[in-house]
C-alpha positions, 0 to 999 in steps of 0.5 A: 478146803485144801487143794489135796482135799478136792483132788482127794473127793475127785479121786473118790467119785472118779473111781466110784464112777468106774465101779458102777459104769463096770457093774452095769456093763457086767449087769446088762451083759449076761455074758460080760460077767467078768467085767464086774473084776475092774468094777471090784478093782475101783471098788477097792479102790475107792477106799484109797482117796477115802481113807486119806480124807478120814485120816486127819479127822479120825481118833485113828489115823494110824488104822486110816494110814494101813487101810490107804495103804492096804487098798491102793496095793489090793485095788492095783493087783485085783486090776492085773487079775481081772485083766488075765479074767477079761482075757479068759487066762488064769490069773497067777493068784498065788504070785498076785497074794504073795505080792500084797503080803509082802507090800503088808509087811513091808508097809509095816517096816517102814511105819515108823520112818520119816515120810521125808526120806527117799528111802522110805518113799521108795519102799513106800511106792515099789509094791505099787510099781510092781502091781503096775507091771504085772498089769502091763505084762498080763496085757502084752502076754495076753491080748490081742495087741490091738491099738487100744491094748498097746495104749493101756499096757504102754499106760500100765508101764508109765503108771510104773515108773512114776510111782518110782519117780514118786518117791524122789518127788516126795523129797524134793516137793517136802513131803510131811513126816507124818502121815495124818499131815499128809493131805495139807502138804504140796506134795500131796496135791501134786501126787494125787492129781498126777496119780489120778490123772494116769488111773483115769486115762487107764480106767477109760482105755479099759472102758474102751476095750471093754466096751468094744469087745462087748460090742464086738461079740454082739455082731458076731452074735447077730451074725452067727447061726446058734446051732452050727456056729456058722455065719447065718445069712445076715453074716454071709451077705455082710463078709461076701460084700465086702471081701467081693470087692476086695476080690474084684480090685485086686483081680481075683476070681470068686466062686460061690456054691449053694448046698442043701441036704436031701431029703432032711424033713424025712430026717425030722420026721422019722429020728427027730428034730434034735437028731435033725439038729445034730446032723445040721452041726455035723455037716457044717463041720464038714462043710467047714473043713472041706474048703479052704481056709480062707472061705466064707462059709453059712447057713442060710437057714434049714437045711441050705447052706453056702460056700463063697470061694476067693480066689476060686476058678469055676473048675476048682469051685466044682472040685471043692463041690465034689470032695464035699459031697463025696465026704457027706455022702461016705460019713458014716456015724452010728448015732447019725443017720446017712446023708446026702448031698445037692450042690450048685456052683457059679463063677462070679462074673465081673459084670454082675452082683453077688445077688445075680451069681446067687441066683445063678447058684441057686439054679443050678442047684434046683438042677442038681435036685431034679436031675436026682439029688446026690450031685453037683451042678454047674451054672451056665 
């Protein structure tokens, strides 16, 4: 077996393997149905080492030739799609098809050319480049630009410039003139190897992402309340620990306040539980846009939700109280009924746990609901 030959099978299998390992990832994820576009974009792919194992073995090697061509150029593009897909941005379809139609028409020119010339090569591998760096580009425009990100569109431009460098490298290792010669020539191993060696990295960093965003959405899932799309209770206790710390280093003060909705059963029982539900999304809009930015807001379940405070003295924890049951208690809506609001606030003590002010809050809390609801209360 030729050296080509291996590296083509191994090519073969590799893209293989990305296809499937993307299809199950889309499969299992009900949500992550856009990972099946890299699996399409190996799956394409795939046809490129194929084609040329087929080729010097086939009564067609010329209809092998364009597939090898047609499929490497697709799978390429297809990959800077489905990468603006993953990123929820529309792909540029049109420019994406225009780029294909021309590298068709452009393998077409240059069928007849001696594969030993650089200007053959260089025609031969510029749609490839161009591909490339339309995925590099839709990465830097539309992802986050996290460390993973920045690795595989700096790939992406790598991936680029060597299908540039190819073409030189074509002439300079002998490439054959004929393209049915093409898997038993030096050239061809060290072009498959290298190729292979970058898609590979690509492919992985693209598992990676994948797979982290994945990951990623499943905590955020596991720690969100469904209804309100605030953090449930899970969620509050893993964010406040860590930003209470952190609070607590650099010497800042935390206030936390409890919240409960008077009287919500009466709500249920007399409107319903769907208007009970949409009353609970409305305050928690509410609650949301009533504190600052920077604060960690939850429900912890029912009716309770609560407001943890960085930076927050105790008077400025009742000020923010104050506006928010004020605002609740003047929101008017013709599809919802009136609400009220009672509230419990607590400075943090440095010598205490969060659980401790918790409780503190909650108490006070209980105050506010003795002492007629529709009111804040301070803890001691």
């Amino acid at each position: 077996m030729y050296g080509a030959n291996f590296a083509l099978i191994v090519n073969t299998i590799v893209a293989g393997l990305f296809s499937a390992s993307f299809a199950v990832i889309a499969l299992a994820n009900p949500s992550y149905r856009k990972a099946l576009w890299f699996g399409a974009s190996y799956g394409v792919g795939m046809l490129t080492p194929f084609s040329l194992l087929i080729m010097p073995h086939s009564r067609w090697p010329m209809v092998f030739g364009a597939l090898n061509y047609a499929s490497f150029s697709a799978g390429l593009l297809m990959m800077s799609g489905a990468l603006a897909i993953f990123y929820d941005r529309h792909p540029r379809w049109t420019a994406i098809s225009c780029v294909f139609l021309l590298s068709l028409v452009n393998g077409q020119l240059i069928s007849g050319w001696p594969q030993n010339m650089w200007q053959y090569n260089l025609s031969y591998q510029m749609p490839f480049a161009i591909a490339a760096a339309m995925s590099a580009g839709v990465i830097l425009q539309a992802s986050r630009r996290e460390p993973l990100e920045l690795a595989l569109a700096s790939l992406y431009c790598l991936i680029a410039v060597h299908f540039v460098i190819k073409s030189f490298l074509a002439v300079a290792f002998g490439a054959s003139q004929l393209r049915s010669e093409y898997a038993t020539s030096v050239y061809a191993l060290i072009s498959q190897s290298f190729t292979g060696v970058l898609l590979v990295a690509a492919g992985l960093l693209t598992l990676l992402i994948v797979a982290q965003s994945a990951i990623a959405d499943a905590r955020r899932a596991a720690e969100t309340d469904q209804l309100t799309g605030l953090l449930n209770r899970r969620g509050f206790d893993l964010h406040c620990g860590s930003r209470l710390s952190w609070a607590r280093k650099n010497g800042r003060l935390v206030t936390v306040m409890l919240l409960d909705l008077d009287y919500f059963k009466q709500i249920n029982d007399r409107f319903g539980h769907a208007t009970g539900d949409e009353v609970l999304k409305d305050f928690a809009a509410l609650l949301k846009g009533g504190t600052p930015q920077n604060a960690i807001v939850g429900r912890m379940g029912g009716e309770e939700f609560v407001a943890f405070l960085d930076g927050a003295t105790l008077e400025n924890g009742q000020r923010f109280a104050e506006a928010v049951r004020r605002a609740a208690a003047l929101r008017v809506s013709r599809d919802l009924p009136p609400i009220t609001v009672s509230i419990g606030v607590a400075g943090v003590r440095s010598e205490e746990t969060f659980s401790d002010a918790m409780r503190r809050a909650d108490k006070a809390l209980y105050e506010a609901k003795a002492m007629g609801r529709n009111r804040v209360c301070i803890a001691d």
